[in-house]
C-alpha positions as CSV (number, residue, x, y, z in Angstrom):
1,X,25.4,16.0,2.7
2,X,22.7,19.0,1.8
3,X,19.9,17.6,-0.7
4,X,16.6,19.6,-1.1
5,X,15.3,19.1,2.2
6,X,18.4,20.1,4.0
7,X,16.0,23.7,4.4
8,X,13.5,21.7,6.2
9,X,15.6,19.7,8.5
10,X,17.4,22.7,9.4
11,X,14.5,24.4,10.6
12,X,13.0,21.7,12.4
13,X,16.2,21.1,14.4
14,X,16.5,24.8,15.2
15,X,13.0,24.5,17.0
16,X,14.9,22.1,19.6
17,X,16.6,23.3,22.6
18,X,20.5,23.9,22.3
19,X,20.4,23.9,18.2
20,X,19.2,27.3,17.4
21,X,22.2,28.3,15.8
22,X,22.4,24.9,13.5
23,X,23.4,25.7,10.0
24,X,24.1,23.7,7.0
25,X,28.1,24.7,7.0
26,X,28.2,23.6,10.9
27,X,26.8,20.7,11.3
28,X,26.8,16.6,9.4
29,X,23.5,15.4,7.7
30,X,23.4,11.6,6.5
31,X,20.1,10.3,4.9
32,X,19.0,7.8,5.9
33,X,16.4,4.7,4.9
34,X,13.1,5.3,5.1
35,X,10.2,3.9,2.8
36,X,7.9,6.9,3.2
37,X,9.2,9.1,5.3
38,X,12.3,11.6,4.9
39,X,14.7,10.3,7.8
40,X,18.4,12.2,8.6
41,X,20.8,11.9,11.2
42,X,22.0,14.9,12.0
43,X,25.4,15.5,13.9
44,X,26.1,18.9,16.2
45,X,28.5,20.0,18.3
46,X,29.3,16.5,19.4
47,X,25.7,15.3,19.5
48,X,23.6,13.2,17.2
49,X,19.9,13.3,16.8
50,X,17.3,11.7,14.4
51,X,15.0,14.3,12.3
52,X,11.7,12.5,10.5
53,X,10.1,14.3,8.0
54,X,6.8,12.7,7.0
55,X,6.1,11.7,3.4
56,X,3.8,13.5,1.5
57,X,0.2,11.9,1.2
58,X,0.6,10.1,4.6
59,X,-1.4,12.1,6.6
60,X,-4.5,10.3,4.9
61,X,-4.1,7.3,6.9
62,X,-1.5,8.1,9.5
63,X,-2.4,10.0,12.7
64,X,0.8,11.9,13.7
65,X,-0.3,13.0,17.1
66,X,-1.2,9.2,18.1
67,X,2.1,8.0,16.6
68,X,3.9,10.7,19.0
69,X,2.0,9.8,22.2
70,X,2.8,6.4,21.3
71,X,6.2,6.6,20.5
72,X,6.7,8.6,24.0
73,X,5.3,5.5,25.7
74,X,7.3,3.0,24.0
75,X,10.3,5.1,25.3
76,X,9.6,5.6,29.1
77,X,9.8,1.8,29.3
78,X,13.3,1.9,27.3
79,X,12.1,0.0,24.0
80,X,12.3,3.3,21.5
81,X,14.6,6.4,20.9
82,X,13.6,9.5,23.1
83,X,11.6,12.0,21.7
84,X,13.1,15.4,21.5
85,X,10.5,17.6,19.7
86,X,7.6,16.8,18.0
87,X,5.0,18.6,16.1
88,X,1.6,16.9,16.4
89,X,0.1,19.0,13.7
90,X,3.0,18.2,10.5
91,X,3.9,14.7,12.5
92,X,8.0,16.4,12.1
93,X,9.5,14.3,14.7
94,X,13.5,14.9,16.2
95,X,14.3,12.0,18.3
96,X,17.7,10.3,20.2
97,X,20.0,9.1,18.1
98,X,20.9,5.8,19.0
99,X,24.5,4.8,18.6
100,X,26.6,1.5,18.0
101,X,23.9,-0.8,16.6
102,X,22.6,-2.4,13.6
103,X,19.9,-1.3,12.0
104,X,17.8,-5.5,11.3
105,X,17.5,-6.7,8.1
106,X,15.5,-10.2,7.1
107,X,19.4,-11.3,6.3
108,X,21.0,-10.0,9.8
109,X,17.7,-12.3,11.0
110,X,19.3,-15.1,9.6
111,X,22.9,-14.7,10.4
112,X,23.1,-12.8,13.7
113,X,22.6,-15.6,16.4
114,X,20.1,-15.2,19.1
115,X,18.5,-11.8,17.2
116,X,14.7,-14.2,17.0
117,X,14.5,-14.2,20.6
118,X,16.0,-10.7,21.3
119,X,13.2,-9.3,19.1
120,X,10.6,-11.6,21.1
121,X,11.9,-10.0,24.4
122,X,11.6,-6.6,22.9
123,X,8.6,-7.0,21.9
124,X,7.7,-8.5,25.4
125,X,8.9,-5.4,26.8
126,X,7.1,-3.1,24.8
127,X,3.4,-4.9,25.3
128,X,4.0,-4.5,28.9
129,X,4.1,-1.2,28.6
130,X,2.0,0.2,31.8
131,X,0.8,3.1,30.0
132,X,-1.8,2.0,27.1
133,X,-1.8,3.4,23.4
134,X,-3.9,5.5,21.4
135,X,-5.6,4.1,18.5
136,X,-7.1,0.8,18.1
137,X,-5.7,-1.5,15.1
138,X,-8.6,-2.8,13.9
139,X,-7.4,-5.5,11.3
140,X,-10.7,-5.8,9.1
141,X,-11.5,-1.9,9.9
142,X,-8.4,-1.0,8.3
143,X,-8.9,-3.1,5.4
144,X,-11.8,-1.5,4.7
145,X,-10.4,1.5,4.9
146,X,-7.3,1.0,2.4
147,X,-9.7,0.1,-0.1
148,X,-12.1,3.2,0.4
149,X,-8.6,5.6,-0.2
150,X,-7.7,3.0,-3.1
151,X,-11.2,3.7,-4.8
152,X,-10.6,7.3,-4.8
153,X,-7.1,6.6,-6.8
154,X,-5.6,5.5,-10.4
155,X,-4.7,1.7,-9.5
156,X,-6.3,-1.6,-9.4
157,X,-6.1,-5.0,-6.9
158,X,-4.2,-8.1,-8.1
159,X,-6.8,-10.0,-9.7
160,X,-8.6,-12.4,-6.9
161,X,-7.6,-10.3,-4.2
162,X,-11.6,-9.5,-3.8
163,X,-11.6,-13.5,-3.5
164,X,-9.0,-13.8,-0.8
165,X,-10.9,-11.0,1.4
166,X,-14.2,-13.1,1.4
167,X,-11.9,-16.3,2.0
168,X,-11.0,-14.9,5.0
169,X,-14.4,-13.9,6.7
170,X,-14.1,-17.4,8.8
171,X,-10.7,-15.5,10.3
172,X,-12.9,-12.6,10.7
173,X,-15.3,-14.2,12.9
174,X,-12.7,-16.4,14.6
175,X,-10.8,-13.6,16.2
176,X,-14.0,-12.1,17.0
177,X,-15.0,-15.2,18.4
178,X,-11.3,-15.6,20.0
179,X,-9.9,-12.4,20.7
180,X,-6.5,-11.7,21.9
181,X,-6.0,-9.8,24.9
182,X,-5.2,-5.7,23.9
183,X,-1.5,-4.5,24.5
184,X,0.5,-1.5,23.2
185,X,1.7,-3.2,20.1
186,X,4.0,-2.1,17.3
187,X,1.4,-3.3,14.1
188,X,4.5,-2.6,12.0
189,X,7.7,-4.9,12.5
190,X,9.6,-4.2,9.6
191,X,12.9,-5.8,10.4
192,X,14.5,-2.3,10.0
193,X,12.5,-1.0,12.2
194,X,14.4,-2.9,14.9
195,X,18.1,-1.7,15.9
196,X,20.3,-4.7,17.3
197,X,23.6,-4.0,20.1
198,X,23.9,-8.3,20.0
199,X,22.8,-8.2,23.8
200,X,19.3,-6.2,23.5
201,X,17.1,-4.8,20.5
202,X,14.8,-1.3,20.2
203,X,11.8,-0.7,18.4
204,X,11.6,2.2,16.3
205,X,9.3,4.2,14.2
206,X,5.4,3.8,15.6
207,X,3.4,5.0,12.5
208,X,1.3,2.3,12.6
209,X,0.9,1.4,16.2
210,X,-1.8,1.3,18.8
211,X,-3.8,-1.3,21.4
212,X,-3.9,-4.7,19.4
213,X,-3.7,-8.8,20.2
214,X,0.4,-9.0,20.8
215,X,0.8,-12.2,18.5
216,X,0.0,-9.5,15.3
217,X,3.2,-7.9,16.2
218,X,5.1,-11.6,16.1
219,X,3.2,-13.3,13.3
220,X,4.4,-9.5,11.3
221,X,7.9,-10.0,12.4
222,X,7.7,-13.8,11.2
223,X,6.6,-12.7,7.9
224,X,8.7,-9.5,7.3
225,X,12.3,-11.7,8.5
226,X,11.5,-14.8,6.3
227,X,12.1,-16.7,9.7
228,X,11.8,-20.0,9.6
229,X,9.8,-22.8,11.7
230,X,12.8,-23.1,14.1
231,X,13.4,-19.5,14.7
232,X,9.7,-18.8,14.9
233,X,9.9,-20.9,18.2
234,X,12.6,-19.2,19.3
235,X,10.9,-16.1,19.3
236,X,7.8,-17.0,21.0
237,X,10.1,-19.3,23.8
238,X,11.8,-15.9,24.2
239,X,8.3,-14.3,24.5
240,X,6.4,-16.0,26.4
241,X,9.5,-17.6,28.6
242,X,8.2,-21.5,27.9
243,X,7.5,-23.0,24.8
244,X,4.1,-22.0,22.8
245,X,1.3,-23.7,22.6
246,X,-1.0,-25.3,19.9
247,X,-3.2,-22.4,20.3
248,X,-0.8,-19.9,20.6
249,X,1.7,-20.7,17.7
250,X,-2.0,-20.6,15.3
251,X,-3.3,-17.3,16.2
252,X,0.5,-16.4,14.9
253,X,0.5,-18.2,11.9
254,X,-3.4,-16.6,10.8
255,X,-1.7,-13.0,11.9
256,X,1.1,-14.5,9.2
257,X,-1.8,-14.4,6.6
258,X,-3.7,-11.4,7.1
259,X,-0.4,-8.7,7.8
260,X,0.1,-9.8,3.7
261,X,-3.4,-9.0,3.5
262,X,-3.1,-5.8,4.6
263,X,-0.2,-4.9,3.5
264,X,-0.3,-5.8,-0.2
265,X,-3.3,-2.7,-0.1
266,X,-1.0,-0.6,1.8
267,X,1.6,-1.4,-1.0
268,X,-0.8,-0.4,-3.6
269,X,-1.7,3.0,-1.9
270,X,2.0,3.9,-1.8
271,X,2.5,2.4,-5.8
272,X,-1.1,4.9,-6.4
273,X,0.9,7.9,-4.3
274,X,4.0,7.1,-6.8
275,X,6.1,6.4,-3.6
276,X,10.4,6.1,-5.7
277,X,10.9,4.0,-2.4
278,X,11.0,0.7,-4.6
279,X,8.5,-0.9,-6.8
280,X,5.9,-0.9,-5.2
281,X,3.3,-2.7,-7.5
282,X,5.8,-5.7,-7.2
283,X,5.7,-5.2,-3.3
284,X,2.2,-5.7,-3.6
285,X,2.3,-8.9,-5.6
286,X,4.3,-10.2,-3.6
287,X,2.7,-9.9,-0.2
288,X,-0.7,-10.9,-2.0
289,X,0.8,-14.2,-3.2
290,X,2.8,-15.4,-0.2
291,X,-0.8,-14.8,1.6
292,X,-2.5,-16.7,-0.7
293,X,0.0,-19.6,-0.4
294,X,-0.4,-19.7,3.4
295,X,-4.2,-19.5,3.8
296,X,-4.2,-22.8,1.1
297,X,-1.7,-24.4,2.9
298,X,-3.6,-27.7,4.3
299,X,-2.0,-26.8,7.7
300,X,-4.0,-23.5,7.9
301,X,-7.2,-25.1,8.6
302,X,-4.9,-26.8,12.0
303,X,-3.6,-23.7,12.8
304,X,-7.5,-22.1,13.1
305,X,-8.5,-25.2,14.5
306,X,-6.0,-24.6,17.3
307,X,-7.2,-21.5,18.4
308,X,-10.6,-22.2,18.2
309,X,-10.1,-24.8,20.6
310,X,-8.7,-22.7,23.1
311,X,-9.8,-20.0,25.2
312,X,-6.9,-17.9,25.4
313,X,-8.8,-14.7,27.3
């Protein structure tokens, strides 16, 4: 179906090898989801491919030739779609299309059995990647850095959301204290952004990624799925092949705490921006609330406790 991009897709696609003559009246484009990004399937002459167009305003905190290298990586050890073409300069990506799976959702979390520890092997799978990423997620640098581009903008925080980032300076200097060993890591589990056959699961989409402590990527996935005590262990059992430990199962649970963190600014940047996706002031909230419920919870303090106690290097 042609909408006001079909221009741009079409000349994206005719930069790849075998589609120069791609037209709109010879070939099947489908929107699909995306919450900042213009994402189409595109079918020709038998063959399906994936075309992502960036979203407008990304490019101040998204690094598109990082993303690429990243995604490349993720794909030479079989966790993400092949990339096709890719423009480093506009971050235009075309990439495989892969066929006869679901796209996750927090419910298909919930009701497909055994998809908590197929996402914990995939996500074992990608941190072994032998090649490392670019980029370093730095947690508190980023934060930082959210709300520099959210100073510059017409928005405000949720009130006390200044409150919560000095509440969590003792994290700060915990993981500083305790850091996590660095692998390639995703730094952006959105259940969609994992595709499910019922035997294995990919990882797609690597805006955000780069070298970071592996449990971010878990503790993310834990908060983005709703999953629930239960399936959180069935993750990390999948992941780490034995049951967690004390120490282990904390520096999730904090990871839990500050994704919302980051998150609810990153949901305020896209509200500023005047994203359609969805309601993005209410996205905020909501991530700001649930973080401010965990960190009070009485069983934070253990979870902290745990990893403090531990020398996980």
């Amino acid at each position: 179906m042609a909408d006001e991009n079909t221009a741009d897709v079409l000349q994206a696609l005719r930069k790849l090898a075998g589609y120069e003559g791609v037209f709109a009246e010879n070939c099947s484009i489908q929107r699909l989801g995306g919450l900042t990004n213009l994402v189409y399937r595109v079918e020709f002459e038998g063959q399906s491919v994936i075309v992502r167009i960036p979203g407008a305003g990304t490019e101040a905190y998204i690094d598109r030739a990082v993303e690429i290298h990243n995604t490349r990586v993720a794909a030479d050890v079989g966790i993400a779609a092949k990339v096709l073409w890719a423009d480093p300069a506009t971050g235009v990506m075309i990439s495989d299309c892969i066929e006869n799976i679901e796209t996750m959702t927090p419910t298909l979390f919930h009701s497909r059995d055994g998809s908590p520890a197929r996402a914990g092997a995939a996500l074992r799978q990608l941190h072994q990647a032998p090649v490392p990423f670019e980029f370093r997620f730095e947690l508190f640098t980023m934060i930082d850095s959210y709300l520099e581009i959210l100073s510059k903008k017409q928005t405000t925080l949720p009130d006390g959301y200044q409150d919560v980032v000095a509440e969590a300076a003792p994290v700060k200097q915990l993981l500083a204290d305790k850091p996590g060993d660095l692998a390639p890591s995703h730094c952006d589990p959105l259940c969609e952004n994992f595709l499910d056959d019922g035997v294995r699961m990919w990882i797609v989409d690597y805006e955000y990624s780069g070298m970071n402590d592996p449990l971010w990527d878990l503790g993310d996935l834990s908060v983005e799925a709703g999953l629930t005590e239960a399936q959180d262990l069935e993750m990390l059992t999948a992941y780490f092949g034995a049951a967690p430990s004390a120490a282990k199962i904390g520096r999730m649970v904090i990871y839990k705490a500050m994704c919302d963190l980051l998150w609810t600014l990153w949901g305020l940047i896209q509200h500023a921006d005047g994203n359609p996706a969805e309601d993005f002031w209410a996205y905020a909230l909501t991530r700001f609330e649930r973080c401010q419920l965990l960190m009070t919870d009485p069983a934070f303090a253990g979870h902290m406790a745990a990893v403090r106690a531990v020398d996980e290097a």
